[in-house]
N, C-alpha and C positions, 0 to 999 in steps of 0.2 A: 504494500500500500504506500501510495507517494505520502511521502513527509513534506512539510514548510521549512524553508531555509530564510536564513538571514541575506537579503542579495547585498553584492557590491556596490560601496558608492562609485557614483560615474566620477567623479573627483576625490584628491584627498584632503587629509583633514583639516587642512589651513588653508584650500584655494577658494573659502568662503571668507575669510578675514577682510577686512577688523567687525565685519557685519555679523557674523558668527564665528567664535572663536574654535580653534582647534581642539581644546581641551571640551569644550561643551559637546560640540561634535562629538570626539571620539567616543564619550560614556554616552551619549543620545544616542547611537546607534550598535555602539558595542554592547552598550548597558541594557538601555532599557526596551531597545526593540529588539536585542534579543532573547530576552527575559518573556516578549510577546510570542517569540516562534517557538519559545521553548515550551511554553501555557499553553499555546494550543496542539502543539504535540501530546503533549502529557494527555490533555483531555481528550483527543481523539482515542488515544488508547485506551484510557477509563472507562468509553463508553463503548468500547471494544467488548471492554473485559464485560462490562455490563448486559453486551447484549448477549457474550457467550453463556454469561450466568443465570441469564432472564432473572437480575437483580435489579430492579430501575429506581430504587429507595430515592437517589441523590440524583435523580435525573435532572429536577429544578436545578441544582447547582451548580451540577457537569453542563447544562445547557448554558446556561449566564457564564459560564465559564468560560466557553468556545466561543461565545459571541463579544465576549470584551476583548480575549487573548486574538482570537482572527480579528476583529474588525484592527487591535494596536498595527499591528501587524500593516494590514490591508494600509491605514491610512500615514504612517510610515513611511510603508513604499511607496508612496504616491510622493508625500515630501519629498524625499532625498530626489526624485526627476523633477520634483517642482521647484528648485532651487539649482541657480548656475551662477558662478563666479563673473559671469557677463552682463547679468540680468536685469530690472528693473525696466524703466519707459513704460509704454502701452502697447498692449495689441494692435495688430493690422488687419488688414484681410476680412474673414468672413467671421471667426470670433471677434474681432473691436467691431464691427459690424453690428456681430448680434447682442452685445453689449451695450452697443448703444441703442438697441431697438428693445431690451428687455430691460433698463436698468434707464435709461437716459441719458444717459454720458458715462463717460469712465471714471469721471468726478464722483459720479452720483455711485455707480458700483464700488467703486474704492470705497466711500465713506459708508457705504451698508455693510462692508464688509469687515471693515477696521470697526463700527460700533459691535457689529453681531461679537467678534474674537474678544473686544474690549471687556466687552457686559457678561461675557460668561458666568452663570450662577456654580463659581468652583473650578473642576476642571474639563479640560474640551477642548475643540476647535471651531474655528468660523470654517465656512468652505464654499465654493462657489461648486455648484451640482446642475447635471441636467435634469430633467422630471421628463420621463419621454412620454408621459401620459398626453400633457398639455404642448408637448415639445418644446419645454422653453427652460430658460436658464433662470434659476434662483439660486438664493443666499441662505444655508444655513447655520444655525447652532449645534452640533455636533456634542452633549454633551457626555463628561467620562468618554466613550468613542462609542456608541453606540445612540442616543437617547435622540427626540426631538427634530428627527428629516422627516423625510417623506419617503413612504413605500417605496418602490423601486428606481427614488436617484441615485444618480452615479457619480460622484464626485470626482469635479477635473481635477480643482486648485484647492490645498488646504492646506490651513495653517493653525502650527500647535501653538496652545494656551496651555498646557501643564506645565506647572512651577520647572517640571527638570528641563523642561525645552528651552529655557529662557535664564533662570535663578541665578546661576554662580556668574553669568556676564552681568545681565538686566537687573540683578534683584527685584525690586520689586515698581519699578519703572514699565511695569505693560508695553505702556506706551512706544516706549523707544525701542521694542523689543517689534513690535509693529510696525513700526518705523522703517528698522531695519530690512525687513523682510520683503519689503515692499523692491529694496533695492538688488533684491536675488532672485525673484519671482522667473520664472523661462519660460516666457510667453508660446514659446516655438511647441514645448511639451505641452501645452495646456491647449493649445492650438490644436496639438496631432493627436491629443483626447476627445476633443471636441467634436473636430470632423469622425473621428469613428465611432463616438458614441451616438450617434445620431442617427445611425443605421438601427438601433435597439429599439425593438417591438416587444411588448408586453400581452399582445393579440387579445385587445379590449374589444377587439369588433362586433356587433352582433355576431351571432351563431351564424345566422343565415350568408352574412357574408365571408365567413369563412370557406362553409361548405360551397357556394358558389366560387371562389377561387380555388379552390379542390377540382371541384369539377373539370375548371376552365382551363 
């Protein structure tokens, strides 16, 4: 059975400086994300052993388990490609496009998205997500890594608000920690999320017209 790994940063641990420091880096990603692939390891196995035993006492548990340790995990990975040594400006193309047609400006995105990370009740992320229901792009709160989106978004762009993702640089300055971030963002990755999540169907369609493109 495939295991979760820890993937490689596309850069190393100082080619994000002085925006994020080498030392935050290396325990944010040695540390604590992989502290998340090793959670959901463990759990998939538990509930292994669980289904061998048709024991499912801890099932609640084992279940919140896999869904905190996979989602650290999931939204992680998605940081480390959401951040480049080159980064910051605005989008172009067909994401600043739709950016400015779902948000109003890039003004107005930016500042939804630095309150949503700001305001966190605890810990979380803000994140910019597709919703392919309504096909459109919103803004959410990400809270712990699980709580408060919406059913089947997919988040392009996110960014951590737990104390470890920020602490020993930012202390306790959010803000500048925000700030930062803003100037590492790789438009290019959140770009090439963008155009392929977009293809994602959730096949909300009536019945009827499924079956009739079956047919057809």
């Amino acid at each position: 059975m495939a295991t979760y790994s820890l993937p490689d940063l596309p850069y190393d641990y100082a080619a994000l400086e002085p925006h994020y420091s080498a030392q935050v880096l290396q325990l944010h990603h040695g540390k604590h994300h992989a502290a998340y692939v090793t959670g959901a390891n463990k759990t998939l196995d538990k509930l292994a052993e669980a289904r061998s035993k048709g024991d499912f006492a801890a099932i609640n548990l084992l279940q919140k388990n896999l869904a905190f340790h996979l989602s650290g995990h999931v939204m992680h990975s998605l940081l480390w490609k959401n951040m480049t040594p080159k980064g910051g400006g605005q989008p172009d193309g067909e994401l600043g496009a739709a950016i400015k047609e779902f948000f109003g400006s890039f003004d107005g995105f930016k500042n939804q998205v630095t309150e949503a990370a700001t305001n966190i009740q605890g810990s979380g992320w803000g994140a910019l997500a597709w919703e392919p229901l309504g096909k459109r792009l919103v803004v959410e709160q990400v809270y712990d890594h699980q709580g408060n989106i919406g059913n089947g978004t997919v988040p392009l762009l996110v960014l951590d608000m737990w104390e470890h993702a920020y602490y020993l640089q930012y202390k306790t300055a959010k803000g500048e920690w925000i700030a930062a971030f803003w100037k590492l963002v790789n438009w290019a990755d959140v770009a090439d999320r963008f155009g392929r999540v977009r293809t994602l169907d959730l096949a909300l369609e009536p019945l009827g017209a499924q079956r009739h493109r079956v047919a057809g």
